[in-house]
C-alpha positions as CSV (number, residue, x, y, z in Angstrom):
1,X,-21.2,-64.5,144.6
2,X,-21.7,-62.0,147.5
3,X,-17.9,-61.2,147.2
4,X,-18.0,-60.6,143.7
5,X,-20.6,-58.3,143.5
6,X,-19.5,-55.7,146.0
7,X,-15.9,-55.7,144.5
8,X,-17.5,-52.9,141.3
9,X,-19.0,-50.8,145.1
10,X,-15.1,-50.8,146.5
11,X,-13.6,-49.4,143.6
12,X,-16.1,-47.0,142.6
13,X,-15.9,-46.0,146.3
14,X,-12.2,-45.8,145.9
15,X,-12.5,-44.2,142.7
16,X,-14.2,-41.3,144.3
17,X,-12.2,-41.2,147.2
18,X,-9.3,-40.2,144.7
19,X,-11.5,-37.7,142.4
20,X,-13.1,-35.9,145.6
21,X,-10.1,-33.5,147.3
22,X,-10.7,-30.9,149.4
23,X,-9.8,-27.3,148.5
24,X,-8.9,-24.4,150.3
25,X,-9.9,-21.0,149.4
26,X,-7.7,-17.7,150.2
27,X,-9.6,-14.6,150.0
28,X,-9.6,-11.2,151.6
29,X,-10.8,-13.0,154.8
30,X,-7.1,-15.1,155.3
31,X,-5.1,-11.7,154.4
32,X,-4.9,-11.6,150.2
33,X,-5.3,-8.1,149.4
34,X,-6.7,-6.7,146.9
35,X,-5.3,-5.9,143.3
36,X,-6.1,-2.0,143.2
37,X,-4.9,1.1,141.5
38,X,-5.2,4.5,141.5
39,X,-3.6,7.1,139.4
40,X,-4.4,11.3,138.5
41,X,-2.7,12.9,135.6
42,X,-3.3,16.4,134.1
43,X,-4.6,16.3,130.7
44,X,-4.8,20.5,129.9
45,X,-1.5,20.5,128.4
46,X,-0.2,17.4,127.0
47,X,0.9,15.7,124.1
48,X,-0.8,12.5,123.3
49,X,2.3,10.1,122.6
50,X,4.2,11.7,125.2
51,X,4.6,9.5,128.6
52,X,3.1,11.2,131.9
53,X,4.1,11.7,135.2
54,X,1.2,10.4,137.8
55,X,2.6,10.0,141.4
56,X,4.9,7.2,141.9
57,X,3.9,6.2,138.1
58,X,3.9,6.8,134.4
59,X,0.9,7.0,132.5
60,X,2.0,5.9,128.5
61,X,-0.1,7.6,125.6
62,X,-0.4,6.8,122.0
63,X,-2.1,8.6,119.4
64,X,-5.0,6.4,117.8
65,X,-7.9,6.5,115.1
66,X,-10.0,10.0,116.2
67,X,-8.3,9.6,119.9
68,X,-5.5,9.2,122.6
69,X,-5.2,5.9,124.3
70,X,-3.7,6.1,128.2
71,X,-1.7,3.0,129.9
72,X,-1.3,2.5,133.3
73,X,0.1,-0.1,134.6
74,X,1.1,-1.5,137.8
75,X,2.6,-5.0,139.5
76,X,0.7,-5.3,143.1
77,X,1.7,-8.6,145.5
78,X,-1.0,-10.7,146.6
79,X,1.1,-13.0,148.7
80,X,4.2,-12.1,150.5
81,X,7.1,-14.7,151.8
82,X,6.0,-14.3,155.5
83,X,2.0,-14.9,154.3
84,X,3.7,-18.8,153.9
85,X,3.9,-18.9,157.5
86,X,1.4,-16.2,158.6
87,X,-1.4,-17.5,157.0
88,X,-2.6,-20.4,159.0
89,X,-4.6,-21.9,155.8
90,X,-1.6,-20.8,153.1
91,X,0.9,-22.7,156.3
92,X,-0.8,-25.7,156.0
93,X,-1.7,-26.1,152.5
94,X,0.1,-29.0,150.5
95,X,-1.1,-28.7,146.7
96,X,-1.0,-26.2,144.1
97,X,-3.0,-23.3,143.0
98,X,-5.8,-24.5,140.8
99,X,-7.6,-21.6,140.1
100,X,-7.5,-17.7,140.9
101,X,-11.0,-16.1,141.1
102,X,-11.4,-12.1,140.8
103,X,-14.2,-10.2,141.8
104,X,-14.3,-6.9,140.0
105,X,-15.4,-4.2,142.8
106,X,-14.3,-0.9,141.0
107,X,-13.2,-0.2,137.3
108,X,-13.8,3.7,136.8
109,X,-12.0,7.0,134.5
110,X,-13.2,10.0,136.6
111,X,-13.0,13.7,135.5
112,X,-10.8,14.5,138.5
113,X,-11.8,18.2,138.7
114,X,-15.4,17.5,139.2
115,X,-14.9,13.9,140.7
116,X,-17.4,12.9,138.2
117,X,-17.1,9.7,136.4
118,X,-16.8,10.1,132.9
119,X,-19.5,9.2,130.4
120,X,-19.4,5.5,128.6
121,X,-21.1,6.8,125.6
122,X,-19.5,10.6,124.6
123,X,-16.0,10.3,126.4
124,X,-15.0,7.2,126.3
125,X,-14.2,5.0,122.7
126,X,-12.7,1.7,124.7
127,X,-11.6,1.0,128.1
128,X,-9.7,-2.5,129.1
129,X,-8.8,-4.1,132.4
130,X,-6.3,-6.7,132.3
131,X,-4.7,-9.0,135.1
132,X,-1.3,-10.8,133.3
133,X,-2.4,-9.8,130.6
134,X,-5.9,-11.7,130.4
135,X,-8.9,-9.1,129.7
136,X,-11.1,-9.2,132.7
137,X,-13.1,-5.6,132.3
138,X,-14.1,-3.5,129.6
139,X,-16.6,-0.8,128.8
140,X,-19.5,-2.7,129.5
141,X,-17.9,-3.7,132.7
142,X,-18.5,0.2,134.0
143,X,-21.3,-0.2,134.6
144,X,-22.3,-4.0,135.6
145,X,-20.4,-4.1,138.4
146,X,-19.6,-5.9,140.7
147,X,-18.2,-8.9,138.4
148,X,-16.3,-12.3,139.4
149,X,-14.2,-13.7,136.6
150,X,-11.3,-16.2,136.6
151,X,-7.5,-16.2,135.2
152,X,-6.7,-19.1,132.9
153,X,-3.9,-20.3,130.6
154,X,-0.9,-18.3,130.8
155,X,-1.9,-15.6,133.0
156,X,-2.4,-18.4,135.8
157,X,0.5,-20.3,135.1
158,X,2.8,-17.5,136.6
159,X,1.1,-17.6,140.0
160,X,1.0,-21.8,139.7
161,X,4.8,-21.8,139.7
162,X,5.9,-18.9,142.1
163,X,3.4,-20.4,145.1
164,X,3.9,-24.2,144.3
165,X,7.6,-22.6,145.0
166,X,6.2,-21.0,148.0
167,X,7.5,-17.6,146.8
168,X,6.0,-13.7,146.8
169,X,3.1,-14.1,144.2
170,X,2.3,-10.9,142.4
171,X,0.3,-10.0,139.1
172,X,0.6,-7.4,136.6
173,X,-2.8,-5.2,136.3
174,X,-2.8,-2.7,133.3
175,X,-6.2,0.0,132.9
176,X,-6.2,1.2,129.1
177,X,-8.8,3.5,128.1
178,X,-9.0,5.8,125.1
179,X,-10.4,8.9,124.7
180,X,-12.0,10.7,122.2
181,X,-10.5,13.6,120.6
182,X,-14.0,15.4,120.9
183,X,-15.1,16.1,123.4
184,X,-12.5,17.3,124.7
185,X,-10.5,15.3,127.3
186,X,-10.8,16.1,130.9
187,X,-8.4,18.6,132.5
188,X,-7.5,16.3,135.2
189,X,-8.1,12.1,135.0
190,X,-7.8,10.0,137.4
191,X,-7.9,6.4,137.0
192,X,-9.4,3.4,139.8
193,X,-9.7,-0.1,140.0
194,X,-9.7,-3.0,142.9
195,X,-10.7,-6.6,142.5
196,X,-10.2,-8.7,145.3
197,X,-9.0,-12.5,144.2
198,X,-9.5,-15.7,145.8
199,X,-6.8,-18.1,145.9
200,X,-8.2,-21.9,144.9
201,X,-5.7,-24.8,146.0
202,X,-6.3,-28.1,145.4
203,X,-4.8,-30.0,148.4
204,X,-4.1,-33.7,149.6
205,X,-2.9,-35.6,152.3
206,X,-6.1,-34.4,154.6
């Protein structure tokens, strides 16, 4: 009878010993940088629908109900072939990515002439943060931050396959905002964001 009875304590023991992995974590602390932006485009003289020049990038523009909308996007790498073997906890890692975690540090649309932000409620209609193309900021994100949020579905699926591959992992961040057509826009805009992810793996074989 003794035997019996513990035979239901092994395999629940056993049972747990398969459910419970361990998990590494890759954040700014093991080398992942942060996914961050910055762009500053004169506003005095142009055309909303017309693409703009801003440094090494294009700001697109489309004309919308009582307003402009501004684009900008931008790819940004988070892990880099060499990180593979530079990264002692990426190096030893065995599983896949399970989850990516991003903490929302800055999302701002600044009045670059005065370096004041600009107003939520009179000069600003809409603004949008997106990471592969999930939503992960909007205008009540301005001012709650900082904010932690994770990617799911198909905007994690991208970053599952290139670093099960062991491959450069990047992500596509795009700021949107719209602005009113009165008050008048801001001579100069400039455009910031930076949220610092955390790379969850699931791992096995420890």
């Amino acid at each position: 009878m003794l035997r019996f009875s513990l035979l239901p304590a092994v395999i629940l023991l056993s049972a747990c010993d398969l459910i419970v992995q361990p998990e590494v974590r890759l954040g700014a602390g093991q080398g992942i940088p942060s996914v961050s932006g910055t762009a500053e485009v004169g506003l005095d003289t142009f055309t909303c629908g017309s693409d703009l020049p801003a440094g090494a990038y294009t700001i697109t523009t489309k004309v919308v109900s009582d307003g402009c909308e501004l684009s900008f996007d931008k790819d940004v790498e988070i892990v880099a072939a060499t990180d593979y073997q530079n990264i002692p906890e990426l190096k030893a890692a065995t599983g896949l990515l399970t989850s990516v975690e991003l903490k929302i540090t800055k999302l701002a649309f600044v009045d670059a002439t005065t370096n004041a932000a600009l107003d939520a409620d009179t000069r600003i209609k809409s603004a949008a943060f997106s990471v592969n193309g999930q939503l992960v900021g909007d205008k009540t994100t301005l001012g709650a931050l900082p904010k932690t949020v994770s990617l799911q579905g198909v905007s994690l699926t991208p970053l599952k396959t290139q670093i099960g591959n062991r491959q450069p992992a990047s992500v596509r961040a795009t700021s949107v905002v719209v602005l009113p057509d009165s008050p008048a826009p801001p001579k100069k805009l400039r455009i910031e964001y930076d949220a610092q992810p955390t790379l969850v793996l699931g791992t096995s074989g420890l």
